[in-house]
Backbone as CSV, one residue per row, in Angstrom:
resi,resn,N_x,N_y,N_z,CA_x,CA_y,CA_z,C_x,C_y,C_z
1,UNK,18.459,55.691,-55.862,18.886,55.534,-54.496,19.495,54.146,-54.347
2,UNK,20.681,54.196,-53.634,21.303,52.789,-54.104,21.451,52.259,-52.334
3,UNK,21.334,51.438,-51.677,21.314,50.486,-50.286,22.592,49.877,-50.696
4,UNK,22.950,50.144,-49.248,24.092,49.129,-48.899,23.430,47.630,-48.272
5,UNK,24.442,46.768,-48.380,24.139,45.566,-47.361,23.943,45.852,-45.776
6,UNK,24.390,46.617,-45.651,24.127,47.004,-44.207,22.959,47.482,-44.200
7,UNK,22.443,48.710,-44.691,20.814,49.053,-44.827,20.155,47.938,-44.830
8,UNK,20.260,46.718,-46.073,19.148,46.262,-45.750,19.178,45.328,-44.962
9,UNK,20.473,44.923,-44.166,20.062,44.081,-43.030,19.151,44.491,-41.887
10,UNK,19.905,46.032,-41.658,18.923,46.639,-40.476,17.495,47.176,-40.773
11,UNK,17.462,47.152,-42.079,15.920,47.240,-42.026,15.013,45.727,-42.275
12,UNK,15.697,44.696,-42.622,15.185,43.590,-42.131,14.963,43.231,-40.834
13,UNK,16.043,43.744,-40.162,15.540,42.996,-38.718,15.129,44.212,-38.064
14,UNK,14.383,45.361,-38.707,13.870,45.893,-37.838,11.903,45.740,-38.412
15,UNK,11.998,45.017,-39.380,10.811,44.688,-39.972,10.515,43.054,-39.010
16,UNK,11.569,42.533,-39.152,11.173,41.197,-38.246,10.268,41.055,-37.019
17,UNK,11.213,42.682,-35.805,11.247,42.497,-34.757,9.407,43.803,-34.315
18,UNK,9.275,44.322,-35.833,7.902,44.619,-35.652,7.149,43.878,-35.654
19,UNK,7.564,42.718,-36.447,5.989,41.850,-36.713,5.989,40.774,-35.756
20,UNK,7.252,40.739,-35.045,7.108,39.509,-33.988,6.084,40.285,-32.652
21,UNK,7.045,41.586,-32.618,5.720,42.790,-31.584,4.682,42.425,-31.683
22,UNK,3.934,42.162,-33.029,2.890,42.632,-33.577,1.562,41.146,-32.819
23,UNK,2.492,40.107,-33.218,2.373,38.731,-32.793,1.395,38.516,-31.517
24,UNK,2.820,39.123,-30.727,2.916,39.055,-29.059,1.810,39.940,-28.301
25,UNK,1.610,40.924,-29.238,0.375,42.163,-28.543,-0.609,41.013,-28.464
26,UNK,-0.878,39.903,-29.044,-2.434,39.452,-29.233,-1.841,39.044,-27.623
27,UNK,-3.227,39.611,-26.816,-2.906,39.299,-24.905,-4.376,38.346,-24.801
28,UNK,-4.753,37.796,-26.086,-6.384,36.912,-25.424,-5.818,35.723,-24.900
29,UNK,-6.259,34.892,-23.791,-5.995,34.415,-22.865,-6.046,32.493,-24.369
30,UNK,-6.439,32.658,-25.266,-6.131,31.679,-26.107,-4.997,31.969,-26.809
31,UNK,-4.422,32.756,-27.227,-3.666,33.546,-27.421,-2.176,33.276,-26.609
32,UNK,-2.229,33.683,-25.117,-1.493,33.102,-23.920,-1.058,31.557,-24.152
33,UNK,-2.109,30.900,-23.970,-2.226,29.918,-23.723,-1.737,28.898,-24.974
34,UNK,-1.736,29.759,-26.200,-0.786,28.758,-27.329,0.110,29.107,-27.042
35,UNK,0.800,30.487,-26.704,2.334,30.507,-26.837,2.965,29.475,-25.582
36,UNK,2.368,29.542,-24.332,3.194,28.755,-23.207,2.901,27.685,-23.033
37,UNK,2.586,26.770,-24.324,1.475,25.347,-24.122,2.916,24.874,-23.979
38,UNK,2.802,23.393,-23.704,4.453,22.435,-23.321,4.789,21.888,-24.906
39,UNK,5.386,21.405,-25.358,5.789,21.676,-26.434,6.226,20.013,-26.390
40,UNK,5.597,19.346,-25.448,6.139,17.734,-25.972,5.563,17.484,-24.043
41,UNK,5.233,15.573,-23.843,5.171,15.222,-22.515,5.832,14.495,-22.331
42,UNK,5.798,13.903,-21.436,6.939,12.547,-21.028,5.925,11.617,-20.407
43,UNK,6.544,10.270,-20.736,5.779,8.869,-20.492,6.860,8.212,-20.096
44,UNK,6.197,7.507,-19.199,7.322,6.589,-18.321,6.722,5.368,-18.778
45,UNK,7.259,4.298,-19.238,6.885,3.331,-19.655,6.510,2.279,-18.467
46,UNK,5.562,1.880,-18.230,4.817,1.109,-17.100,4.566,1.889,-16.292
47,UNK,4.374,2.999,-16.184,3.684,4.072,-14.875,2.532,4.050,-15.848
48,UNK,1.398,3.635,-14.953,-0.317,3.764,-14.877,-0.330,5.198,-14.852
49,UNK,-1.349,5.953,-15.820,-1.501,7.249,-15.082,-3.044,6.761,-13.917
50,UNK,-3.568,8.104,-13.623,-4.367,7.761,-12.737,-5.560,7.445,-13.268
51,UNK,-5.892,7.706,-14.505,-7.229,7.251,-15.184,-7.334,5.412,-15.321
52,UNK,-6.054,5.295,-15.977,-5.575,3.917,-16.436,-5.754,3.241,-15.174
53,UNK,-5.498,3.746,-13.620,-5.280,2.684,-12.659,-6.508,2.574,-12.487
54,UNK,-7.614,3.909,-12.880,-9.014,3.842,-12.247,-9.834,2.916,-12.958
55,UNK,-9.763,2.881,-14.350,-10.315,1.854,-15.380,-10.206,0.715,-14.932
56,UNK,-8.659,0.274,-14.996,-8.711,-1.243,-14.987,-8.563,-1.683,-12.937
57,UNK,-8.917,-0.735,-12.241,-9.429,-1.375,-10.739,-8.217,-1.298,-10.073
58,UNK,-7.777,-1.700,-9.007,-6.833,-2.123,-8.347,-5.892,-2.845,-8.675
59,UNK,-4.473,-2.907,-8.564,-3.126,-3.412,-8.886,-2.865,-4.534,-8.204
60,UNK,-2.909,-5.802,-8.841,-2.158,-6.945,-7.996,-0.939,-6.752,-7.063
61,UNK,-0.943,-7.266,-6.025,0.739,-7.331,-5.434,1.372,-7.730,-6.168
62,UNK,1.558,-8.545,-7.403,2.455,-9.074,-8.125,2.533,-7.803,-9.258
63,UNK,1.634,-7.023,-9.655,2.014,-5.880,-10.595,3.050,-4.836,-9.918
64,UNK,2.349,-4.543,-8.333,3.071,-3.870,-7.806,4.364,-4.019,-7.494
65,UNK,4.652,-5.151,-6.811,6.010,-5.627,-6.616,7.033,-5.596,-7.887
66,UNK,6.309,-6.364,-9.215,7.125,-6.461,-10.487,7.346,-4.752,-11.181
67,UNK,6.721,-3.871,-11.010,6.982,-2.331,-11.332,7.613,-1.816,-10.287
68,UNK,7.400,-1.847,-9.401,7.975,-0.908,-8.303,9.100,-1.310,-7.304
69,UNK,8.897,-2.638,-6.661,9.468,-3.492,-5.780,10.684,-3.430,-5.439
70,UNK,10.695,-4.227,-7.116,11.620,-5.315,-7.363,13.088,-5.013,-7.285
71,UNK,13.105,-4.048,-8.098,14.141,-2.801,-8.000,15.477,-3.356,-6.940
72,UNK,14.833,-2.793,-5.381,15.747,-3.071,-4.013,15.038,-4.614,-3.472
73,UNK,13.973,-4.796,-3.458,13.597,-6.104,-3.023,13.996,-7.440,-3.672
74,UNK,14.182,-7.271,-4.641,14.793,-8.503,-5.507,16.287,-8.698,-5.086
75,UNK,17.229,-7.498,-5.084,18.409,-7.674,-4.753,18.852,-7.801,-3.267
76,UNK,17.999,-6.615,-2.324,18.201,-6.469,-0.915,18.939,-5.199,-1.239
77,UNK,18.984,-4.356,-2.228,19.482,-3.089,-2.106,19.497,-1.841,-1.025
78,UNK,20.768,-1.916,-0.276,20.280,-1.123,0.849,19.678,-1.501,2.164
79,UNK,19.846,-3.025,2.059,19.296,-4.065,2.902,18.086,-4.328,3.218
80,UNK,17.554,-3.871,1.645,15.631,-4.093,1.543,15.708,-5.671,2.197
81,UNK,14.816,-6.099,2.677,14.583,-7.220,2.798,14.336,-7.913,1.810
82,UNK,14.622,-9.147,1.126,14.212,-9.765,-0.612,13.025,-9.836,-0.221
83,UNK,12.619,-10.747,-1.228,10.782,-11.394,-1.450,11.321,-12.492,-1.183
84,UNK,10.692,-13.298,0.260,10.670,-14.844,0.319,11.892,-14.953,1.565
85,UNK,12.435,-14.159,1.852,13.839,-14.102,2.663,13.273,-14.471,4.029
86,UNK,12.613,-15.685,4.816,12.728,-15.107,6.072,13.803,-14.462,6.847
87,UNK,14.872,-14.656,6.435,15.794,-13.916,7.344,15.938,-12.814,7.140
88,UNK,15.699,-11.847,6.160,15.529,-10.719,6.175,13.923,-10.193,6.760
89,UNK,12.940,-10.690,6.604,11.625,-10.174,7.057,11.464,-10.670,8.660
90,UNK,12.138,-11.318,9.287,11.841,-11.944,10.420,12.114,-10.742,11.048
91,UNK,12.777,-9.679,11.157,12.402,-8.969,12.805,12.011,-7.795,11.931
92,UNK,11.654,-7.604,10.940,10.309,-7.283,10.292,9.205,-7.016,10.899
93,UNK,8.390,-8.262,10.714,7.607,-9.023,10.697,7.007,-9.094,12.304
94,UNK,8.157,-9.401,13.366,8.323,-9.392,14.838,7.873,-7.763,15.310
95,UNK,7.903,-6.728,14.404,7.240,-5.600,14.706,5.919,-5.452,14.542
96,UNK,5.560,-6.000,13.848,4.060,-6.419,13.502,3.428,-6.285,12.071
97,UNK,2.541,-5.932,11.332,2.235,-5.879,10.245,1.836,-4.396,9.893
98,UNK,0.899,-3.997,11.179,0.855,-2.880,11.126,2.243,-1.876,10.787
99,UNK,3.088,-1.810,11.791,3.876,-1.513,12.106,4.764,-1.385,10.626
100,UNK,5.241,-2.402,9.743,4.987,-2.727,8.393,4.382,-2.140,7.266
101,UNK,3.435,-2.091,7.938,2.924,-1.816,6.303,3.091,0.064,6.663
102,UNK,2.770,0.716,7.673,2.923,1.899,8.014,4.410,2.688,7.403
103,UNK,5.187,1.977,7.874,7.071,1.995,7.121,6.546,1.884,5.371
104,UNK,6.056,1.001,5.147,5.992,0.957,3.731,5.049,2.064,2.819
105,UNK,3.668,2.181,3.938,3.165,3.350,2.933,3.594,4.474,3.142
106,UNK,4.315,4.985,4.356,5.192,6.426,4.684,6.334,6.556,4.573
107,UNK,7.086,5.454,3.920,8.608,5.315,3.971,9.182,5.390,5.433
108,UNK,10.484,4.951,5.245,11.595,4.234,6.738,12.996,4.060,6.265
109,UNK,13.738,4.617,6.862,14.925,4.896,6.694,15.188,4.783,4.879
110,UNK,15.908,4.072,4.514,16.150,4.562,2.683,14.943,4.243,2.345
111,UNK,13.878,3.304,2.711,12.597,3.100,1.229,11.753,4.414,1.528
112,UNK,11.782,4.826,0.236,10.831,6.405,-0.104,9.076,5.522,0.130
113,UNK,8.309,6.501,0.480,7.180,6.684,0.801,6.254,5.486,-0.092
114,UNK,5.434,4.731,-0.008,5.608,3.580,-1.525,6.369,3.074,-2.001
115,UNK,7.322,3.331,-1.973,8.256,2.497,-2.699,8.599,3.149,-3.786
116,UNK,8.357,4.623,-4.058,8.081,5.819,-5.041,6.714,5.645,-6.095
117,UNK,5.954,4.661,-5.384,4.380,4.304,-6.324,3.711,4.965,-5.931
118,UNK,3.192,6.565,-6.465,2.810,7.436,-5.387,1.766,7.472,-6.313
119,UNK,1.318,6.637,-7.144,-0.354,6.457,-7.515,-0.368,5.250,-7.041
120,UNK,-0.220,4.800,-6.522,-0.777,3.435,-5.749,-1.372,3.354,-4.210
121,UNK,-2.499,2.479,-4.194,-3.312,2.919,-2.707,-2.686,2.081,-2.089
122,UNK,-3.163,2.530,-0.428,-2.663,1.512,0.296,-2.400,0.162,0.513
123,UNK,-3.984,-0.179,-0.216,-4.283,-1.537,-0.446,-3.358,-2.239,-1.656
124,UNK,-3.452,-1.392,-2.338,-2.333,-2.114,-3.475,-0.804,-2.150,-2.916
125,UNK,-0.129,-1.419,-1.955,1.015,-1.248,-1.432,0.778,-2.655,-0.496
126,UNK,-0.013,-2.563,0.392,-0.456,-3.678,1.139,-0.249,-4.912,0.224
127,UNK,-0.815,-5.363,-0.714,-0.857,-6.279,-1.414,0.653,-6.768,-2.029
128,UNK,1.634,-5.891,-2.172,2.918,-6.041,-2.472,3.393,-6.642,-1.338
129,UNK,2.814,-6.314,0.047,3.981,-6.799,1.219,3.327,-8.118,1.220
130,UNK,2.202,-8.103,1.130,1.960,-9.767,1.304,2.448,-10.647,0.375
131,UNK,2.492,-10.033,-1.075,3.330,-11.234,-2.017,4.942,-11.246,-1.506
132,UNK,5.427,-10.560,-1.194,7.068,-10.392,-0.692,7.297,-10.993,0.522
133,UNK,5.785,-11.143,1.238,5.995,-12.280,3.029,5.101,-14.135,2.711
134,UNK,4.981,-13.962,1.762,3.943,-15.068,1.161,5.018,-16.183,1.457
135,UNK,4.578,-17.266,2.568,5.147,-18.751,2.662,6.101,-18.421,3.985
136,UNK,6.442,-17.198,4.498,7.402,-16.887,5.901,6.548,-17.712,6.546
C-alpha cells in the first residue's frame, strides 16, 4: 500500500487535532486553571505594591511627591501649581487646606484622583501637599 504526501499530511493533522481534543477534555478546575494562568506580569518600576507599602509603613511627602508629583508639579504642567511657587499656590491655598487637599485626594479639573497614586492614603497624599507648600 503506497501513501501519498497528501495522505500523510491529513492524517497527521488529524492525529494532532485528536490529541490536542484529548488535552482539552481534562475539565478539573487545576486543569482550567493551568491553561488560562497569565503567561508573564508587569512591574512598574517604583510603584509599591500594596504589601511593600504595608511593610515598610507610610510614604514620606518627599517619596510621594518624587514618584508621583513631580511629573506636572515640577514643571506646572497644565498649570499644576510647582513645589515652592507662592504664586502659583496662593489662591490655592486662599481656599483653604481642606478645600486642597479634598481636590487632591478626589482630583480637580486635569489632576486625576491622587495624582494617579491610587495606593497611596490620604495621609501620604496629604504629606505631598505639605512638602510642595513648605516655606509659602
Amino acid at each position: 500500500m503506497e501513501f501519498s504526501l497528501r495522505q500523510l499530511m491529513v492524517a497527521t493533522l488529524a492525529a494532532l487535532t485528536f490529541a490536542g481534543s484529548a488535552v482539552a477534555a481534562d475539565m478539573s478546575d487545576e486543569a482550567i486553571a493551568e491553561r488560562i494562568k497569565p503567561v508573564g506580569a508587569v512591574y512598574l518600576e517604583g510603584a509599591a505594591t500594596e504589601q511593600t507599602a504595608a511593610a515598610s509603613g507610610p510614604r514620606s511627602g518627599d517619596a510621594v511627591y518624587g514618584t508621583f508629583c513631580v511629573a506636572c508639579h515640577g514643571t506646572g504642567v497644565m498649570n499644576a501649581p510647582k513645589k515652592g511657587d507662592g504664586n502659583d499656590w496662593s489662591p490655592r491655598l486662599a481656599q483653604g487646606l481642606d478645600v486642597l487637599t479634598d481636590h487632591a485626594i478626589n482630583g480637580f479639573n486635569a489632576m486625576p484622583a491622587k495624582g494617579s497614586c491610587m495606593d497611596c492614603s490620604d495621609d501620604e497624599i496629604v504629606a505631598a501637599i505639605n512638602l510642595m507648600i513648605e516655606g509659602l
